[in-house]
C-alpha positions as CSV (number, residue, x, y, z in Angstrom):
1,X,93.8,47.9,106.3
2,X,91.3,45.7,104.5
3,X,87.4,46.7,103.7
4,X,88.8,49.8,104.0
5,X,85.7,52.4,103.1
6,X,86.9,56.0,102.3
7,X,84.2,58.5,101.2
8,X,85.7,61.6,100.1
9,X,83.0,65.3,100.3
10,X,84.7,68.6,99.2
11,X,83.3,71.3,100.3
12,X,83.1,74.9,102.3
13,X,84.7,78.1,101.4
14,X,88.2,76.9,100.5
15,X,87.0,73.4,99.1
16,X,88.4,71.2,101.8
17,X,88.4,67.4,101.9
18,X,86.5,65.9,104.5
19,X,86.9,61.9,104.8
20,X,84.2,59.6,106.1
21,X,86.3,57.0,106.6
22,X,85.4,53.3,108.2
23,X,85.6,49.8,107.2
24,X,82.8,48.8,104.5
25,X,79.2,47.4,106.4
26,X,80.7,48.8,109.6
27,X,78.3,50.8,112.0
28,X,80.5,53.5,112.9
29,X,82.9,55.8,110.9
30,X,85.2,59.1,111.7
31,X,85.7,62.2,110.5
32,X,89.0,63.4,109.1
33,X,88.6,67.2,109.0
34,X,85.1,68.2,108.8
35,X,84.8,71.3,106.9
36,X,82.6,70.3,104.2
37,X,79.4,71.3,104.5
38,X,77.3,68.9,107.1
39,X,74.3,67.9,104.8
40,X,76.9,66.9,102.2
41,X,78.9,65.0,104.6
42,X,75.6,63.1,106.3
43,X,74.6,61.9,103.0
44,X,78.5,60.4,103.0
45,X,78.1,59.2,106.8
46,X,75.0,56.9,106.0
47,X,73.3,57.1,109.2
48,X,76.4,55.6,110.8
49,X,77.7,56.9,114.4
50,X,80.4,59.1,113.9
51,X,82.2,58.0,116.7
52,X,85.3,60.7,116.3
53,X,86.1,64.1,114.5
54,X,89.9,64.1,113.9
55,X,91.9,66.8,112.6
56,X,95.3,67.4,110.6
57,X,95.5,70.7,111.9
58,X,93.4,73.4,113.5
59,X,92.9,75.8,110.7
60,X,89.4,76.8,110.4
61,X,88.6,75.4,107.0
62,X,89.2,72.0,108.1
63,X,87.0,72.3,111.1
64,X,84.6,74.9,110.0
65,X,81.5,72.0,110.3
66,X,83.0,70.1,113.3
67,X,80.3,71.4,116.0
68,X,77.5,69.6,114.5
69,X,79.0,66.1,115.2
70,X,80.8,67.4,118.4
71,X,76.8,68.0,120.1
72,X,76.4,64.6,118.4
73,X,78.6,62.7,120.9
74,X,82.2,62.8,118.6
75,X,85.2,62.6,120.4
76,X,87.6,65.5,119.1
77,X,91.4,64.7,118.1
78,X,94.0,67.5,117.5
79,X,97.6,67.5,118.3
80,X,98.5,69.6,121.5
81,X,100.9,72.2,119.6
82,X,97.6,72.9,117.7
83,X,95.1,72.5,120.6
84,X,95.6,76.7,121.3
85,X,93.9,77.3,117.8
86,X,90.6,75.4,118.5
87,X,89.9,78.5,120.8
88,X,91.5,81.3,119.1
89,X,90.4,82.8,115.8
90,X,93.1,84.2,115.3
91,X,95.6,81.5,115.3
92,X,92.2,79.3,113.4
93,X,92.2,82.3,110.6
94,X,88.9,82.2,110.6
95,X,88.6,85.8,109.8
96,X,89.7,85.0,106.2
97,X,85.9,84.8,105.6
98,X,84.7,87.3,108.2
99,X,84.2,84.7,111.2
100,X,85.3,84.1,114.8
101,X,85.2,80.5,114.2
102,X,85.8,78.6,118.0
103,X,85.5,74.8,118.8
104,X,85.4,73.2,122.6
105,X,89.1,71.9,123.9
106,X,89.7,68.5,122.5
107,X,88.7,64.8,124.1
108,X,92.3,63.7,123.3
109,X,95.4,65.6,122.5
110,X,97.6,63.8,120.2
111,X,101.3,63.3,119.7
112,X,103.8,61.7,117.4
113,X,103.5,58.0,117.3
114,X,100.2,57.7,119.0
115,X,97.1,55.2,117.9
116,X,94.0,56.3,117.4
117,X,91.7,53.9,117.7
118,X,88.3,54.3,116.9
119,X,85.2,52.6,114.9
120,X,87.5,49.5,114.7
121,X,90.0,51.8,112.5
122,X,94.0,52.0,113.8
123,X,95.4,55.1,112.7
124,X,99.0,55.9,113.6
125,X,99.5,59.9,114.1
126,X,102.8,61.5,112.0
127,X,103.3,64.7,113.5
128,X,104.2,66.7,110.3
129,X,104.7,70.4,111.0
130,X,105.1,72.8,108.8
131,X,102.1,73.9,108.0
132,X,101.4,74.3,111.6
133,X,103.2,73.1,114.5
134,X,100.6,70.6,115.1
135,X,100.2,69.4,111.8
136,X,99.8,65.3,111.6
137,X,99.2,62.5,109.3
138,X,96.9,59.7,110.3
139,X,97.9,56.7,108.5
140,X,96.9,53.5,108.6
141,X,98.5,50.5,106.3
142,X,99.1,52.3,102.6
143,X,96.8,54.7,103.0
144,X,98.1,58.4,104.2
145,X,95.4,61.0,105.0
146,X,98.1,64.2,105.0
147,X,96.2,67.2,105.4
148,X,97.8,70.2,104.3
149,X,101.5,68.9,104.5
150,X,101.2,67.4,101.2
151,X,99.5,67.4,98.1
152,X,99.1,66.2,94.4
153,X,102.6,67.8,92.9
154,X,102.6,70.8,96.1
155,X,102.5,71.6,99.6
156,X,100.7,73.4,101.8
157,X,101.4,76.9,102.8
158,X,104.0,77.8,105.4
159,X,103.3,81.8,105.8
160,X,100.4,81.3,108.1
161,X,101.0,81.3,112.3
162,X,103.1,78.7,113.0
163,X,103.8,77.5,109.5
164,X,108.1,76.8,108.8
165,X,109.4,76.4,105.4
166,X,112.4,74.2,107.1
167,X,109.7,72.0,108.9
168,X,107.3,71.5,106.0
169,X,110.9,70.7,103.7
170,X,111.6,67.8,106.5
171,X,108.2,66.3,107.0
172,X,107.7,66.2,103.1
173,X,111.0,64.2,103.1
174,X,109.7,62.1,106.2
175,X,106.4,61.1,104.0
176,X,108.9,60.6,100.6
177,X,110.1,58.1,102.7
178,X,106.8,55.8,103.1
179,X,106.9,52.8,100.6
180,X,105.9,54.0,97.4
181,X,102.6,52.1,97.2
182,X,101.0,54.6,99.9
183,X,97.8,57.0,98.2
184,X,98.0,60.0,99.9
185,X,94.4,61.9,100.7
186,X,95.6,65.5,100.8
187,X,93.3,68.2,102.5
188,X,93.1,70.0,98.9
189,X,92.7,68.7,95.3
190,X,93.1,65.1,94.3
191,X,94.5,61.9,95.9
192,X,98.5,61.2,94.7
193,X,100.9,58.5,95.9
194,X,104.2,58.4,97.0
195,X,105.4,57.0,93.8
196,X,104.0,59.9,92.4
197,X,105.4,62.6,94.7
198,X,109.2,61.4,94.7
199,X,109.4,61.8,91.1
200,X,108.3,65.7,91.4
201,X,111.2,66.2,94.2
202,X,113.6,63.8,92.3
C-alpha cells in the first residue's frame, strides 16, 4: 500500500512490538498489538485517532496497554479461537508477571480471509495458528505484521495453551510462501523478509 506510515515502539515486560500503523499525513491510525507502554506509544500516535486496536493473538504481552485506547473509543479485533483469552488470565498468561490481566469482549471477531478496514488501511487477516489457535497475520500489499508466528531467523513458542508445533510448522510454510519481497514486522526483535526467512528453512 502506498504512503504507507509504520511506527514501530518496543516496550513492556517482554519487549513487545507495538505498530502505529496509517498512511503518512492521515488523521487516523491503528494499533497492532498494544503492549508497549502507552506514553511511549502516544508520542508514536501523534495526536491522531486511534480508530482500532488489533491483535495477532491474545497473550497478555501484546495487549497489556490496550485499555487505555479501548476507553478512548478503539474498536478491538481478535480472532474468535482467541476471543476466550481476552477474559481469562489464565489462557492470557498474564500471571507470568504477577497479574490478572482482562480486556472487554471484542467489537469484531475475526476469521481467515477477512478485511479489516480501518483508518483508510485494508488489512487482509491470515489465520496462523500455532502459537495460539487464534493467531493471525494482518497483511496488506508486501508488508506482513506476523505477531508471534514468525520472526527474524525463529518462531514463536508452541508450549503455551493452545500453542501446536504441527500448526506453527504449517503456517510458517504458508507465510514462506508469500512473494519474497514481503518485510515481515514480527511481535519480537527486528523486521526480516521472506527472502530472508526461506533461506534459514532451505
Amino acid at each position: 500500500m502506498e504512503n504507507l506510515d509504520i511506527r514501530t515502539v518496543t516496550g513492556g515486560p517482554l519487549e513487545v512490538n507495538t505498530y502505529v500503523v496509517g498512511h503518512g499525513g492521515a488523521g487516523a491510525c491503528v494499533l497492532i498489538d498494544p503492549g508497549a507502554e502507552f506514553a511511549s506509544v502516544e508520542g508514536a500516535v501523534c495526536g491522531r485517532e486511534v480508530a482500532a486496536v488489533l491483535l495477532t493473538h491474545a497473550h497478555f504481552d501484546h495487549m497489556l496497554y490496550a485499555k487505555p485506547w479501548l476507553e478512548r473509543g478503539a474498536k478491538l479485533y481478535v480472532h474468535e479461537l482467541d476471543a476466550p483469552a481476552l477474559s481469562d488470565p489464565e489462557l492470557n498468561v498474564s500471571g507470568v508477571i504477577g497479574a490478572r490481566l482482562t480486556l472487554p469482549e471484542a467489537d469484531v471477531l475475526l476469521r481467515e480471509g477477512d478485511t479489516v478496514r480501518e483508518a483508510g488501511l485494508e488489512l487482509s487477516v491470515l489465520h496462523t495458528p500455532g502459537h495460539t489457535k487464534g493467531s493471525v497475520c494482518f497483511r496488506t500489499g508486501d508488508t506482513l505484521f506476523a505477531g508471534d508466528t514468525m520472526f527474524y531467523g525463529s518462531y514463536g513458542r508452541v508450549d503455551l495453551p493452545g500453542g501446536s508445533n504441527m500448526q506453527m510448522a504449517m503456517s510458517l510454510k504458508r507465510l514462506l510462501g508469500l512473494p519474497e519481497q514481503t518485510i515481515v514486522y514480527p511481535g519480537h526483535g527486528m523486521k526480516t523478509k521472506i527472502a530472508w526467512e526461506r533461506r534459514q528453512y532451505a
